[in-house]
Structure formats: structure tokens, C-alpha cells
C-alpha positions in Angstrom: -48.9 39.8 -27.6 -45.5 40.8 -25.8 -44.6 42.5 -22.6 -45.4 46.1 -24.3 -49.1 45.4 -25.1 -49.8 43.3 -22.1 -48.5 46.4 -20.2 -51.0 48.5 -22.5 -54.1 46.9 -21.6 -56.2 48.0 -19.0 -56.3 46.8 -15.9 -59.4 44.5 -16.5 -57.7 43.0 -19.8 -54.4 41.7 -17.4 -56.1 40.9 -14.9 -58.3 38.3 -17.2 -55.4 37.5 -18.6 -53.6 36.8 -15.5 -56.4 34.6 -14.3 -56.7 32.5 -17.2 -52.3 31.1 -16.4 -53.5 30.8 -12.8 -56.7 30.6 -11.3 -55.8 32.5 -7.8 -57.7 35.7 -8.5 -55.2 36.7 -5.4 -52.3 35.6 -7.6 -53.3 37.4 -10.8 -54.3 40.6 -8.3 -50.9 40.6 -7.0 -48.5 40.0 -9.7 -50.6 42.9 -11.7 -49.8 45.2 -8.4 -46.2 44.7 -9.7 -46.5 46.3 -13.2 -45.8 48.1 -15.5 -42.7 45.5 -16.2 -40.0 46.7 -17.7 -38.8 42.9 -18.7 -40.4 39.5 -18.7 -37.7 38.6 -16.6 -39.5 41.2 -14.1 -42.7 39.8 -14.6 -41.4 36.0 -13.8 -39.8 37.2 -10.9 -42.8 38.8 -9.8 -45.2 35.9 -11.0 -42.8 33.3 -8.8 -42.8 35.3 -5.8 -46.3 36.1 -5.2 -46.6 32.4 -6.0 -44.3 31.6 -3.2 -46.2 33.7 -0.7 -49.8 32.3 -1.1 -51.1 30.7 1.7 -52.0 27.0 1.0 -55.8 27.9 1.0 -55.0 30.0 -2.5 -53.0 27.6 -3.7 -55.8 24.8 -3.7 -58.0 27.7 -5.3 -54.8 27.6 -7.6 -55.3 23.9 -8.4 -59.2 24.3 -8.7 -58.0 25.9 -12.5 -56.4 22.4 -13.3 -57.7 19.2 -14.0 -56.7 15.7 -13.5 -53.9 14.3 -15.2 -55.8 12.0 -17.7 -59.3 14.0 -17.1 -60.6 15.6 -20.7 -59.2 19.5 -20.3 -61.4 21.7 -19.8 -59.6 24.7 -21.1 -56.8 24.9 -24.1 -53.8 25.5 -22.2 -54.4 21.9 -20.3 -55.1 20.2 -23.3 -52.2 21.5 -25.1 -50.1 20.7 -21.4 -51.4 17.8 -21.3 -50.9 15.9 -24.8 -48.8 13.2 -24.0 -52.0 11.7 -22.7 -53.9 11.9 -25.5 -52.0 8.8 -26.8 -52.2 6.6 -24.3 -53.5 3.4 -24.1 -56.5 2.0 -22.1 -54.1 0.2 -19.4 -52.4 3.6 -18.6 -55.1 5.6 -18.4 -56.8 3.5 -15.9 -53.6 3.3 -13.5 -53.2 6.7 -14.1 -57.3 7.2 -12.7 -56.3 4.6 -10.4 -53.2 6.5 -8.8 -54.9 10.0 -8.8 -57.1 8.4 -6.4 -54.6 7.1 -4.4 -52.8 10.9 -4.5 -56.2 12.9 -3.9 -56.5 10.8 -0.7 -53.6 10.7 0.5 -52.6 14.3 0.0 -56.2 16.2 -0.3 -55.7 17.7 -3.8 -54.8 17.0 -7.3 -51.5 15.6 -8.7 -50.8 18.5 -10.5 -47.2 18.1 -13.0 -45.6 20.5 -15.1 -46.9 17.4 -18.2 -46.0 19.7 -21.4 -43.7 17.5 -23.5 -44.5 14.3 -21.1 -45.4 11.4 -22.3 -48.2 9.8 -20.7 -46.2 6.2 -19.0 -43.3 9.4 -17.7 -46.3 11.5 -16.4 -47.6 8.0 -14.2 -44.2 6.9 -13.2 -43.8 11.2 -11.6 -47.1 10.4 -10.1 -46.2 7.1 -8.3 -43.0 8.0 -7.2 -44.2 11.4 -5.6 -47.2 9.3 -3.9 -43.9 8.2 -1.9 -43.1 11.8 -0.3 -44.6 13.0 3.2 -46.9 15.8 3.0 -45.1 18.8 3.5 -42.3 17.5 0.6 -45.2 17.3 -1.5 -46.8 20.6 -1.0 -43.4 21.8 -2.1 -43.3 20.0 -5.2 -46.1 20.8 -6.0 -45.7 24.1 -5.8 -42.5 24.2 -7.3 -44.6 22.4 -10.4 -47.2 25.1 -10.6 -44.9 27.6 -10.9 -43.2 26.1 -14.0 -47.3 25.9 -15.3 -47.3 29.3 -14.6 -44.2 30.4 -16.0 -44.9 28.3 -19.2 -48.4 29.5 -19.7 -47.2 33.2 -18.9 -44.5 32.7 -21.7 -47.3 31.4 -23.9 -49.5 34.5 -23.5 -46.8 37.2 -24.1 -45.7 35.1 -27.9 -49.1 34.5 -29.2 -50.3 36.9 -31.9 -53.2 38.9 -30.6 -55.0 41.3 -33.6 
């Protein structure tokens, strides 16, 4: 669509848009504050930053928008994220299951990975090395990894063809 026509669109259009590469409505609120943008540079900047000042109750409202690593998508952008697990085999799958459990307890939310271009054995061996990290090294990384989602999906929306 590019920068120029998401900049066109009403308010209502961005801000669906917006919602749809993260699921913080306090995120997409926010970074649309920022506009118009004169570059997508700007808008990355502005996406990353508001990202980094969400408290950790709007992150995990954040992570409500993604589903388990190995967990049927619900929406096109994780299933197209998320391909590398659409090969694997019936042993990885169930450690995979078997280690989101361990990470969802031990951390309170979902492993959440930047997976696009991951296969599925390199997306478990992420997972059980960062079931390794404390809690507050964690939060980090994973927010460091939602903001590459973001970034990637945000790139995403401005190239695809819209009529």
C-alpha cells in the first residue's frame, strides 16, 4: 500500500491497520498519534518506541494477538510467520507443546519468537535455551522479539498491493 496511502487513510482505516501488526489497541493508538510520516524509517522509529514504553500489562494484551509457537494460526500473518512449523514432524511438535508449557509456567505468557524464515527444530532449540533466562532477561527478549514481529509485519502492510 506504501507510506503515502497508509498516510491517506482515515484515521479508522490506520488504526485497523495498526491493530492487525499488534494487538495493543494502546500501541496502534499511539504510534498513529505520531503521523503523518514522512518516512518508513519515521514510522519504525515511532512503532519501536511506543513499543518500548508499554507497561507490561499492554504488552501481554500485545501477546494475546499471537498464538503458540506450533498452535494452528489464527490469523495470516502467524501462519505465514510461522511456516517452518508446518513441516515438522510429530516428535517436534510434541516437545515443542511440551516446552511451551514449561515456558507459560515458568514465565506467565507465551514464547513468543520473531519465527519467519525459522525452521521448526531452530524455533525449539530458541525456546529451550531462553527457558534458561531469569525473568526480567526474558521480558526483555521478548520484547525485543515483538518488536522485530512488528517491524516485519509493518513492512509487510506498507508493500502489499491494496486496490
Amino acid at each position: 500500500m506504501g507510506l503515502e496511502s497508509f498516510n491517506r487513510a482515515t484515521e479508522r482505516q490506520r488504526m485497523h491497520l495498526l491493530f492487525e501488526v499488534c494487538s495493543s489497541t494502546i500501541w496502534a493508538r499511539r504510534v498513529l498519534a505520531g503521523g503523518p510520516f514522512r518516512d518508513v524509517d519515521g514510522l519504525f522509529d515511532r512503532a519501536d518506541r511506543v513499543l518500548a514504553e508499554l507497561p507490561d500489562a499492554e504488552i501481554d494484551a500485545a501477546l494475546d494477538g499471537h498464538p503458540r509457537i506450533g498452535d494452528r494460526a489464527d490469523n495470516a500473518s502467524s501462519a505465514r510467520e510461522q511456516a517452518g512449523m508446518a513441516s515438522a514432524d510429530d516428535a517436534v511438535r510434541a516437545e515443542m507443546a511440551a516446552a511451551n508449557a514449561r515456558y507459560e509456567e515458568k514465565f506467565g505468557y507465551v514464547y513468543l519468537v520473531c519465527a519467519s524464515g525459522r525452521s521448526a527444530e531452530e524455533l525449539l532449540s530458541i525456546l529451550l535455551d531462553r527457558l534458561d533466562n531469569d525473568p526480567e532477561t526474558e521480558r526483555r527478549v521478548m520484547r525485543s522479539e515483538l518488536a522485530k514481529i512488528n517491524r516485519l509485519r509493518l513492512d509487510r502492510l506498507l508493500s502489499k498491493d491494496v486496490p
